[in-house]
N, C-alpha and C positions, 0 to 999 in steps of 0.2 A: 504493500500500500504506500509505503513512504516512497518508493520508487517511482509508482505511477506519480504521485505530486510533486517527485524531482521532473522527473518530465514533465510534466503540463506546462510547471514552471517556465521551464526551460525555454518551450514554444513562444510560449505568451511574452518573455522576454525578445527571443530573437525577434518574435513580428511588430513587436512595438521600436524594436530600432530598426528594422528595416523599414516601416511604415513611414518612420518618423523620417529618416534620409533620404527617400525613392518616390515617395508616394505610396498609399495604398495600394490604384491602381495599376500601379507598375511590379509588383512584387508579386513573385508566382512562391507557391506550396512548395515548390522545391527549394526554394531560397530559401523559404523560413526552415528545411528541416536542414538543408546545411549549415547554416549559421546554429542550430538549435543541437547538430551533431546528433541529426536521428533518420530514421529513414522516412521519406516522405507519406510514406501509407500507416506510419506511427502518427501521424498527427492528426487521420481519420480516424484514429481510437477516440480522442480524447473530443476531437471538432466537426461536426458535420459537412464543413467548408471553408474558405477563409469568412466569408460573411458573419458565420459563427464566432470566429476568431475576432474578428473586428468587435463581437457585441460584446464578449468579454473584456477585453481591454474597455472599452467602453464604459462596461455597467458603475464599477465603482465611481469614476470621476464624474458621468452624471447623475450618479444618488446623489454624491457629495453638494453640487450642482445646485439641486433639485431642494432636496434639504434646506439648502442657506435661503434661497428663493421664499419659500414657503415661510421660513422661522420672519423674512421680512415680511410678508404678508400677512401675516397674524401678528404680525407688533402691532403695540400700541404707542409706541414711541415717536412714530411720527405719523405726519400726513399722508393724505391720498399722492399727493404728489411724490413727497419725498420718499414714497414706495418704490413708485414707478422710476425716478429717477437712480434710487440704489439698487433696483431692479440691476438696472443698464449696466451702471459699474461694475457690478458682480460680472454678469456675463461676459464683458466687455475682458475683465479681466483673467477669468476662466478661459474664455479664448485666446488669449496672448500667452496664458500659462501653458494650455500645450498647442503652442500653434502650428506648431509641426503635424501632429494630429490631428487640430480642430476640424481641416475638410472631412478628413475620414469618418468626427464623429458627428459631425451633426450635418454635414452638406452630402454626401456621398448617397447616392439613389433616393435622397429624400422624399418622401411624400408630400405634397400639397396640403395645405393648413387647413384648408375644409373641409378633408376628406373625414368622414367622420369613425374609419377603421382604417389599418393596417395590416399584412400578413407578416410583418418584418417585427422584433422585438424593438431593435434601435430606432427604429422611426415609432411605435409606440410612447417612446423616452422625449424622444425629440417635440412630439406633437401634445405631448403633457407639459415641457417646459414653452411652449408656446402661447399653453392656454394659460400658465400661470402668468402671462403679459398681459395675455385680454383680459386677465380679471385685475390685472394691476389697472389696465387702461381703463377699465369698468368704472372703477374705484375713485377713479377723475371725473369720469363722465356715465354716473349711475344710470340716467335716463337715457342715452342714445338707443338708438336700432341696429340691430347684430351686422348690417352691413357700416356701419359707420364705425364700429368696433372695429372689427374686423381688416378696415380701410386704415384706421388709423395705428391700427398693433403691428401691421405689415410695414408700416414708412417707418415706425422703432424700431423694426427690425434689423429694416434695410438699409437703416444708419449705423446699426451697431453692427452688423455682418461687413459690411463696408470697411470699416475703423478697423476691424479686429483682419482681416485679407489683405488690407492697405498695407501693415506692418508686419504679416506671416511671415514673410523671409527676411526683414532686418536682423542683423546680424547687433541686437542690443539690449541691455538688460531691461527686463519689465520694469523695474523702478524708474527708467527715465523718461519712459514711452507714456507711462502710469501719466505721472506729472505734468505733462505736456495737452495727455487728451482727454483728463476726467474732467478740466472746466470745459472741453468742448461739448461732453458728454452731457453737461449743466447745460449749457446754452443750446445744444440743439432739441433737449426735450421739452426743455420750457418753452422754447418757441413752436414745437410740436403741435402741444398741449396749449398754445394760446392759440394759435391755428385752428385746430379744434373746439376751441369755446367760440370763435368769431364763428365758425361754420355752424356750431347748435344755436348761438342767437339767431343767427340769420333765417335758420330752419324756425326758427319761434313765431321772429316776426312771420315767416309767410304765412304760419299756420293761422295766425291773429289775424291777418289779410284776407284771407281765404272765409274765414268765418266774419 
């Protein structure tokens, strides 16, 4: 038994550095079992495929992830905004932490945000820290309609996946990248988020119009 767990081990290490230097999709099973010094059809004991392989490395850092998200979410400490705003950071940050990985964990055959199932585990992960934004973005704007939600969790998104692929291959430590772009991360939600309140008065007045 302790054998088999040397093994697994061993895998899970080699594919996360090959992942990390090559790309995901450039590393074939035979690479991970020479680096991992096993034979390639030992890694179908343990993995149904690399995909498999991929959720593993995966799972822990988006519990991890996923966790801190939530513990923000259920604070009482601060605002609806300042939710949504340490939301961003956190992620923001999680993806520069392994951004050599990040495609692999959260971009890599991703599912569509509407789709309301998956057959994949990791995009199950993916599409749960997703909803955890719409309900930060909720949290700002209680009363919109699920397409306004929806419209406006997608442009945070698409600023902070931005931010986080803008700097994947800088060759520089997260401390200074940190400093540089967590007031941008302030300024761009807040203006998000005032974007959004100008477009729900607007939608008020009509309705007041209309009636």
């Amino acid at each position: 038994m302790h054998t088999e767990i040397q093994a697994r081990e061993r895998i899970l290490i080699a594919a996360k550095k090959l992942f990390a230097q090559k790309g995901y999709e450039q590393v074939t099973v035979r690479e991970i079992a020479r680096e991992a010094k096993c034979s390639h059809t030992s890694i179908y004991v343990y993995f149904e495929d690399k995909k498999q392989l991929l959720e593993a490395l995966a799972k822990e850092p988006l519990d991890r992830l996923q966790k801190c998200i939530q513990g923000i979410l259920t604070s009482d400490k601060y605002t609806e905004q300042e939710k949504l705003i340490r939301l961003s950071k956190v992620f923001v940050h999680f993806g520069l932490s392994y951004r050599n990985l990040y495609h692999a964990f959260l971009a890599f055959e991703a599912s569509r945000v509407d789709v309301e199932e998956t057959i994949w585990e990791l995009n199950e992960k993916r599409l749960d820290l997703f909803a955890h934004l719409k309900d930060a973005v909720k949290g700002v704007f209680p009363v919109a309609d699920e397409k306004s939600l929806l419209d406006l969790s997608r442009m945070i998104y698409f600023v902070l996946h931005g931010i986080i692929m803008t700097y994947k291959d800088v060759d520089e430590r997260i401390t200074g990248i940190i400093k540089r772009i967590f007031p941008i991360i302030d300024r761009s939600i807040t203006y998000l988020i005032q974007g959004g309140k100008v477009d729900e008065s607007n939608k008020s007045l009509a309705t007041r119009l209309q009636n």
